[in-house]
C-alpha positions as CSV (number, residue, x, y, z in Angstrom):
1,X,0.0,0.0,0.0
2,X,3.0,2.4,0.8
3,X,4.1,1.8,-2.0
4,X,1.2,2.8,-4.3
5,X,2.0,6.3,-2.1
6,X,5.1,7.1,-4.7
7,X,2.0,8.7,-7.2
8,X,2.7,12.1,-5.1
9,X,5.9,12.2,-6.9
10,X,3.7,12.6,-10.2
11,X,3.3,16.2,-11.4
12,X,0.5,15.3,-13.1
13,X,-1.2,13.4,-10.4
14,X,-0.8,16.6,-8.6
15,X,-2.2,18.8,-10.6
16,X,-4.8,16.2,-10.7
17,X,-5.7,15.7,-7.1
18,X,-6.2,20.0,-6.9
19,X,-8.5,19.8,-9.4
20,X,-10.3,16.8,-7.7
21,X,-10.5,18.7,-4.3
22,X,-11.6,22.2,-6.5
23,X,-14.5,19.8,-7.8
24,X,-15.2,18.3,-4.4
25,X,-16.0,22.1,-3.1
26,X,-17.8,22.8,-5.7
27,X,-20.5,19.7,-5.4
28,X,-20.9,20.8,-1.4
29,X,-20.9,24.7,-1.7
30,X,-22.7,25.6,-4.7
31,X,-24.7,22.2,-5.0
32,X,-25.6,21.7,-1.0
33,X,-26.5,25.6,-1.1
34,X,-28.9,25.8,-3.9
35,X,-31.5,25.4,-1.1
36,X,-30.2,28.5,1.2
37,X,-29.4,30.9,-2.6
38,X,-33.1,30.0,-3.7
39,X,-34.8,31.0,-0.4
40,X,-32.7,33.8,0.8
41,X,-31.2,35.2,-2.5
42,X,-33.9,34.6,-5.0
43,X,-36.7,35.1,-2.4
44,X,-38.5,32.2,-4.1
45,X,-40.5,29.4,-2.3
46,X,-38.7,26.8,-0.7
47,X,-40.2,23.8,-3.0
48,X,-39.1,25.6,-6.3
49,X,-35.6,24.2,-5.4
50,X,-36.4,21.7,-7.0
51,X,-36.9,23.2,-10.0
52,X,-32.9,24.2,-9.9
53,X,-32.1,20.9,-8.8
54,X,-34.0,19.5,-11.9
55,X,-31.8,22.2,-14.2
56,X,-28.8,20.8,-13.0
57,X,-29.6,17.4,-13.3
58,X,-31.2,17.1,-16.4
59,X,-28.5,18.9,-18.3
60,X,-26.1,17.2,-17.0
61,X,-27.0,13.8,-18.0
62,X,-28.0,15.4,-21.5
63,X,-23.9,16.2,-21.7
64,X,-22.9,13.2,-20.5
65,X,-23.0,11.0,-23.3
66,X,-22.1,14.1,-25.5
67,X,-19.0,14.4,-23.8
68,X,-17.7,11.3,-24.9
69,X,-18.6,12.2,-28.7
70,X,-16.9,15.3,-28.1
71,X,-14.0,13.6,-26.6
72,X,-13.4,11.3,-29.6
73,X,-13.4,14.1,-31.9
74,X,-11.6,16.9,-30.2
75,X,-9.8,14.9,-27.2
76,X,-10.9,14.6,-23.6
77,X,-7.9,16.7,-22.1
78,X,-9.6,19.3,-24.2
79,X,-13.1,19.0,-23.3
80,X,-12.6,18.6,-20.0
81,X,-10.4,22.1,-19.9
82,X,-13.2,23.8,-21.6
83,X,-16.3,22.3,-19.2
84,X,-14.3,23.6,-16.2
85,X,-13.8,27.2,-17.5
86,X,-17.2,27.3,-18.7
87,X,-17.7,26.0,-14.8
88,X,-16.1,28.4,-13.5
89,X,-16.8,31.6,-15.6
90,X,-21.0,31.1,-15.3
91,X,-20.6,30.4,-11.3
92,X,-19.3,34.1,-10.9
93,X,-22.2,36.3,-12.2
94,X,-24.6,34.8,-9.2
95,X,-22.6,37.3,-6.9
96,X,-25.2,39.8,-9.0
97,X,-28.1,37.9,-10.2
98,X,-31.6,37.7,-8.2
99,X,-34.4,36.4,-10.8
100,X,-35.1,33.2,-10.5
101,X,-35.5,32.0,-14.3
102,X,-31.6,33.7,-15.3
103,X,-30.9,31.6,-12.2
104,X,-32.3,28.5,-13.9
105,X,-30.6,29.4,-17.2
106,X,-27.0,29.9,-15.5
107,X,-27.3,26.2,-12.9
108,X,-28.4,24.2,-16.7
109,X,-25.3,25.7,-18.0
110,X,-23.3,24.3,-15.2
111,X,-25.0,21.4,-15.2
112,X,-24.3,20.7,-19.0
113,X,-20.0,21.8,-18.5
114,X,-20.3,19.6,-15.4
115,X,-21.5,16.7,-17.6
116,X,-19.0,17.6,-20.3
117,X,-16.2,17.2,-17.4
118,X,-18.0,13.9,-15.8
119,X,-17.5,12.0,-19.1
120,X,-13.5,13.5,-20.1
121,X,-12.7,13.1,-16.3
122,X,-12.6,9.1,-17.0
123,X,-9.9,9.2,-19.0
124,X,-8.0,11.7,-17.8
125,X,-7.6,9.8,-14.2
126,X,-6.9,6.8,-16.7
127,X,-3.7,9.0,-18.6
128,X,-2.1,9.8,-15.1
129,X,-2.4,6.3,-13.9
130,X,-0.7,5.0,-17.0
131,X,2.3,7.5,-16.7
132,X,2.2,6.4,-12.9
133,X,2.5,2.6,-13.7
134,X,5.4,3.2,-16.6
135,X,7.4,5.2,-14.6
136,X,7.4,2.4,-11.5
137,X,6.8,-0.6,-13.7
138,X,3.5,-1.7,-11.8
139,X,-0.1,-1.0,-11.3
140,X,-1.3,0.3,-8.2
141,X,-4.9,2.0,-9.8
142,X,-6.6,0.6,-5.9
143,X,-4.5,2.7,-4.3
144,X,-4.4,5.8,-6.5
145,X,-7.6,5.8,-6.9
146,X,-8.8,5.8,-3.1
147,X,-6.4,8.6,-2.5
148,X,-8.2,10.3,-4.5
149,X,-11.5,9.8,-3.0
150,X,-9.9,9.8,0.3
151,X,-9.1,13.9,-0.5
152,X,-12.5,14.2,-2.3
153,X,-14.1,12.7,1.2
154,X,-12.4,15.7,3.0
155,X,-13.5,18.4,1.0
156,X,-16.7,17.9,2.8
157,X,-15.3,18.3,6.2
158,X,-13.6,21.7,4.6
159,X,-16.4,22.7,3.0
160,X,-17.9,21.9,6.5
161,X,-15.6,24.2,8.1
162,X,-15.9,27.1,5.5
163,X,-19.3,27.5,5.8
164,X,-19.2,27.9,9.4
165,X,-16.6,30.4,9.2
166,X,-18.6,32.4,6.4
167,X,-21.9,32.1,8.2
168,X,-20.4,33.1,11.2
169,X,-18.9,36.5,10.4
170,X,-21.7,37.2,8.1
171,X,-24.2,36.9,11.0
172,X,-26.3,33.7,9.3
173,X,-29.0,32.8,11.6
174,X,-29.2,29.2,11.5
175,X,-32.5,27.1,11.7
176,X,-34.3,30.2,11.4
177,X,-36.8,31.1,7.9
178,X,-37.1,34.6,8.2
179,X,-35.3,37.1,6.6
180,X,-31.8,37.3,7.0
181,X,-29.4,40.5,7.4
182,X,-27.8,41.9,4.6
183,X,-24.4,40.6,5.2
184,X,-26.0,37.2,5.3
185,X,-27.2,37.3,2.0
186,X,-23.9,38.5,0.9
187,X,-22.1,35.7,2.2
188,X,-24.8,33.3,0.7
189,X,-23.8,34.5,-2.7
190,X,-19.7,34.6,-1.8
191,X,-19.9,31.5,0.0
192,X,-22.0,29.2,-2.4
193,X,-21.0,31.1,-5.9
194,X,-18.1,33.0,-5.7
195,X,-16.0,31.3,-4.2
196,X,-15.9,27.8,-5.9
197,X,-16.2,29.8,-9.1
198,X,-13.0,31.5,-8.1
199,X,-11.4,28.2,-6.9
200,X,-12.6,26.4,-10.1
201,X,-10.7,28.8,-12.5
202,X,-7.7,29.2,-10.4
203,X,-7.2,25.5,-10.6
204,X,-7.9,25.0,-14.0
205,X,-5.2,27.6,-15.0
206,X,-2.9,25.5,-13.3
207,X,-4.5,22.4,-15.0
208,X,-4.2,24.1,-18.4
209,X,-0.3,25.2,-17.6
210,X,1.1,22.1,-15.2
211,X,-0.5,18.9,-16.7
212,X,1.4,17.8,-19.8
213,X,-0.1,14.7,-20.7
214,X,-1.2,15.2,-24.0
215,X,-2.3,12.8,-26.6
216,X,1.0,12.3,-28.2
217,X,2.8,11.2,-24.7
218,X,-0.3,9.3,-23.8
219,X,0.1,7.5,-26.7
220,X,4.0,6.9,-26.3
221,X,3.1,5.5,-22.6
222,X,0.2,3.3,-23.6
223,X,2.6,1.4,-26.4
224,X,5.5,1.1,-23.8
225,X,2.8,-0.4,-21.3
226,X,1.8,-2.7,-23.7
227,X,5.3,-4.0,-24.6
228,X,5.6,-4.4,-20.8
229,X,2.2,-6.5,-20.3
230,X,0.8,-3.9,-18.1
């Protein structure tokens, strides 16, 4: 198992695992606080959440098989740049926003780049797991993989911890459906929108510039794997 721990001397896998954990705060910020941005920042009733949550959903799993079409003909690495830009870009305008149906518009558009990135993300993990297992001559995808969901797992208990803070300082009065103060509603929008927009396009600058596994190396390291029978 220590063994499989040598992936941390993988740029790539880095690079990688930041953009996992960027992803990971995105799901439990923006995602988790739909429900507090549609009651306290739209003003709209508490069951048309759903109607957001449907948005998101449905476009989502309309991209998903387009991502792989997209993928064949323009190259994963490239679609799944472009979803998380798109991700990124279309979370920051919420910091302004308050109708509900532009609100609907901008969460489908997520929905659809987060789809686009769903489908790419396969074999993306795949490309850094082959350069892992040529550079040390063995497979060790079990362990890789759970250290990636490991650090996924505990962008919950950050995320966690960052909305205390927020709500804290912003004066957020939990458990409670009447209106909230100003600053509450401001940290709402930083909080669930801002912020993992931010994140999201800080990381994927550093995707864009850092990970070099493009389709020519890829290629290169799936021939030398085969010659080696892994």
């Amino acid at each position: 198992m220590f063994k499989g721990f040598a992936i941390f001397r993988r740029k790539n896998f880095l690079v990688l695992l930041f953009r996992w954990i960027a992803f990971g705060l995105f799901n439990y910020l923006f995602i988790s606080g739909l429900v507090y941005y549609a009651e306290y920042v739209l003003g709209a009733p508490y069951f048309t959440v759903t109607f957001l949550f449907a948005g998101y959903m449905s476009w989502s799993l309309i991209a998903l098989p387009l991502s792989f079409l997209l993928s064949y003909f323009i190259g994963h690495l490239k679609v799944s740049i472009i979803s998380g830009f798109v991700m990124g870009a279309t979370l920051l305008p919420f910091l302004f926003i308050n109708d509900f149906f532009i609100a609907i518009i901008l969460i489908s558009i997520i929905g659809f780049a987060f789809g686009l990135g769903a489908g790419s993300l396969i074999p993306l993990v795949g490309d850094v797991f082959d350069e892992h297992a040529n550079i040390n001559r063995r497979r060790s995808e079990g362990v890789s993989y759970g250290i990636l969901k490991m650090f996924g797992g505990l962008t919950i208990m950050l995320g966690g911890i960052l909305t205390a803070f927020v709500q804290g300082i912003t004066g957020f009065i939990a458990g409670w459906g009447g209106p909230q103060p100003a600053s509450a509603i401001l940290g709402i929008r930083i909080l669930n929108t801002t912020i993992p927009g931010i994140l999201l396009i800080i990381v994927m600058i550093l995707f864009t510039v850092l990970y070099d596994l493009k389709p020519e190396k890829t290629e290169a390291i799936r021939m030398e794997l085969k010659e080696l029978e892994l």
